[in-house]
N, C-alpha and C positions, 0 to 999 in steps of 0.2 A: 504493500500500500504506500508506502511513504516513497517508494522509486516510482514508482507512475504519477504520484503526485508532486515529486521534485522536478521532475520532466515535463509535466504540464506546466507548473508554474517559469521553468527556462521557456517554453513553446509560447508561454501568453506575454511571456518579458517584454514591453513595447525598446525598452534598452538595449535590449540584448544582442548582441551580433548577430547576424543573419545566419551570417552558418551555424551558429551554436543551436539555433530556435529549429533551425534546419531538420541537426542530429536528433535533438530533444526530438522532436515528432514523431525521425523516422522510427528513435527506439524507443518511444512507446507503443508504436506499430505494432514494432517486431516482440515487441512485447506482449502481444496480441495474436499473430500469427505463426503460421510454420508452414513451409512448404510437405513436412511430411505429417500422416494424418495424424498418427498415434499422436506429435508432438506437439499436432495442432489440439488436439482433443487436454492434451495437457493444461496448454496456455488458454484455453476457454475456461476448463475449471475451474484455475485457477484464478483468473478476473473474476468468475461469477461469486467466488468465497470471498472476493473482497466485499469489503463494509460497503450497504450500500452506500451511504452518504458519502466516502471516499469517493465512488464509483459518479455519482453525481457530479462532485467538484469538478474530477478528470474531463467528465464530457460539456459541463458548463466554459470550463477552459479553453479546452479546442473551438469549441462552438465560438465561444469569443474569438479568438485568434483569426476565421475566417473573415472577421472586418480589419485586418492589419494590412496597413498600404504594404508590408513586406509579402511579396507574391511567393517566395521561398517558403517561408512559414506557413503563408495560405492552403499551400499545397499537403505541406506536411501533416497540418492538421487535417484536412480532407483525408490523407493516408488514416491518418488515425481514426479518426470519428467513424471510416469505415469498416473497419476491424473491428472498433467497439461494436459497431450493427450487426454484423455481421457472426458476432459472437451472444448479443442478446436478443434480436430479434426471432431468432427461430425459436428461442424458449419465452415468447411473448412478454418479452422487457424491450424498455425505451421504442415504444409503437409508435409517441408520435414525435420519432426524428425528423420525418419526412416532410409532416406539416411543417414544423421549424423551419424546414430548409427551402418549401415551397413558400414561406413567408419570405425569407431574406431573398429569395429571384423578385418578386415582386416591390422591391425596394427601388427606390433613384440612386442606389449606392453601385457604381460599376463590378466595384473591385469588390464587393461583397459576392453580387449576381454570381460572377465569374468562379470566386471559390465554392458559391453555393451549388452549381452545377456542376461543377466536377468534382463535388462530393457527391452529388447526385450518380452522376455517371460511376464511381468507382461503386458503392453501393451497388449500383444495381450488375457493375462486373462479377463483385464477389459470392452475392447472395445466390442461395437458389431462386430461379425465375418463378417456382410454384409461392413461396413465401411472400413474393411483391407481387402478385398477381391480383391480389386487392385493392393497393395502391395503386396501379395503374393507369385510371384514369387521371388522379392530379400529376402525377408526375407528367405524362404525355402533354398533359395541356400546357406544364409549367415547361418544358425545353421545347415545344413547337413555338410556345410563345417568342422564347430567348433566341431560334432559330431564323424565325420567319425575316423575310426581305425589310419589316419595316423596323426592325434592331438595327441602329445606329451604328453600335459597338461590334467591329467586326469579331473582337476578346470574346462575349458576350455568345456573338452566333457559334463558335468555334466551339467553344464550353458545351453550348447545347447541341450542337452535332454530335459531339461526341459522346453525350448524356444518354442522347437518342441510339445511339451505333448500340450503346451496352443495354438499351433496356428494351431490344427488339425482340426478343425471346418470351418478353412476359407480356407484351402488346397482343398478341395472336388474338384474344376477343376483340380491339378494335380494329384489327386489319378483317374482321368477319365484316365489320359494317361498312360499307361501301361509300358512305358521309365521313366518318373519320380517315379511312382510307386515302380518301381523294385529299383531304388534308396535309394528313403525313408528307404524301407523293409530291404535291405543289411542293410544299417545305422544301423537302430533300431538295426538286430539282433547279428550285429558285437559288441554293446555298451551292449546285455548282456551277451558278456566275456572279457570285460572291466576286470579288476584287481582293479580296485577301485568299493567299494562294492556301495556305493552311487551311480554311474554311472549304476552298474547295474540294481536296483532297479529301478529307473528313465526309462529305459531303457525298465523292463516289466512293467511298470506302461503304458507306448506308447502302447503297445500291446494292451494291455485292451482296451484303449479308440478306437485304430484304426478297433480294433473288435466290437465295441460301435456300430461304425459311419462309417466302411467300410465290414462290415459281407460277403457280398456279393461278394467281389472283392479278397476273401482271400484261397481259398481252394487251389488256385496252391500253395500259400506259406504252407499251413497246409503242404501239401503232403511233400513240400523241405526241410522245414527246423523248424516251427513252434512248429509241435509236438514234436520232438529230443528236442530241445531247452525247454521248458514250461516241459516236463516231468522231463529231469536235475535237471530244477529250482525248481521242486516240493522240490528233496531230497536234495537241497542245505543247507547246518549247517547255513546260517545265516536268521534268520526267516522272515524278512523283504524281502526278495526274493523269496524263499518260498510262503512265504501268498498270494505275486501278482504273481505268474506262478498258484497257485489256484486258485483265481481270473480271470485269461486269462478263463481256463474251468467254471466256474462261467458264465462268460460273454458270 
């Protein structure tokens, strides 16, 4: 208890060197995870026998940190706050992170948004898709939102592409309805003529996977707008866009 709580308080430090808030984060993380399962199943138990009120502070902490103009630390904490979910949500603790987080996208705070959805996005990387499958629809609405042509912030659309890339898996009821469908689809392919090249990579990188995991639900779009779009991206100068409009026909 007292090392996860020394580590949040480095990670919320507004003082504190960026790489130090940096480390703090990642090893609370790792404090958190494991790549192998037994030693994953370890470090879960191990967080959930902490006090809850400890356990509190830690996630109040990072949650703060995601308003820190230091984008290092924003991230870190995002690592983190992820791991914590990811460890108490399937045993139905901290259920309403998500609201939290669907509150801070809807801010005028950029740099908030920005870490808000890529804790969004890492979440929904980690978790089982059957667990966020309830949440679904706020989460979809909060990174179409962040995604769509009339975001400003090209940071903002980037974050929510990538938000969207990772919670495509648990969408599958709103790709059934053919109204939100068409939504998703605009999104996606308005973000790959984004002006920011990162946005649109991100952007055919969705394509891929929703031809992964929705093959079937796509020929109206092939015929609209899919093939125009992925041919472009073939002969596009920057290679990273390119490769994934190759990859779309790959797939």
């Amino acid at each position: 208890p007292q090392y996860v709580l020394s580590l949040t308080q480095e990670l919320a430090n507004e003082s504190a060197q960026a790489a130090v808030r940096t480390a703090a984060g990642i090893a609370l993380k790792n404090a958190l995870t494991a790549k192998d399962e037994s030693l994953q199943e370890q470090h879960s138990q191990r967080w959930l026998q902490v006090d809850e009120g400890v356990r509190g502070q830690v996630k109040q902490g990072a949650m703060v940190t995601l308003g820190s103009e230091n984008r290092q630390a924003t991230t870190a904490a995002a690592q983190a706050i992820a791991a914590i979910t990811a460890t108490e949500l399937p045993q139905g603790q901290w259920l309403d992170v998500i609201t939290l987080l669907l509150q801070n996208v809807s801010t005028n705070n950029t740099g908030l948004k920005v870490a808000s959805l890529q804790t969004i996005g890492f979440i929904c990387e980690s978790i089982n898709p059957d667990i966020l499958a309830t949440q679904s629809n706020p989460i979809l609405t909060a990174v179409v939102q962040g995604a769509n042509s009339e975001e400003t912030s090209q940071e903002v659309r980037y974050a929510a592409i990538t938000a969207l890339l990772n919670s495509l898996e648990f969408v599958r009821q709103n790709f059934e309805n053919e109204g939100e469908r068409n939504v998703i689809m605009q999104t996606v392919c308005e973000a790959t003529q984004s002006p920011d090249g990162n946005v649109q990579v991100a952007a055919f990188e969705c394509l891929v996977r929703i031809m992964q995991l929705y093959y079937d639900k796509m020929r109206f779009y092939m015929e609209k707008a899919l093939y125009g779009l992925t041919v472009i991206g073939m002969k596009h100068e920057d290679e990273k866009i390119a490769l994934q409009a190759i990859e779309f026909w790959s797939t």
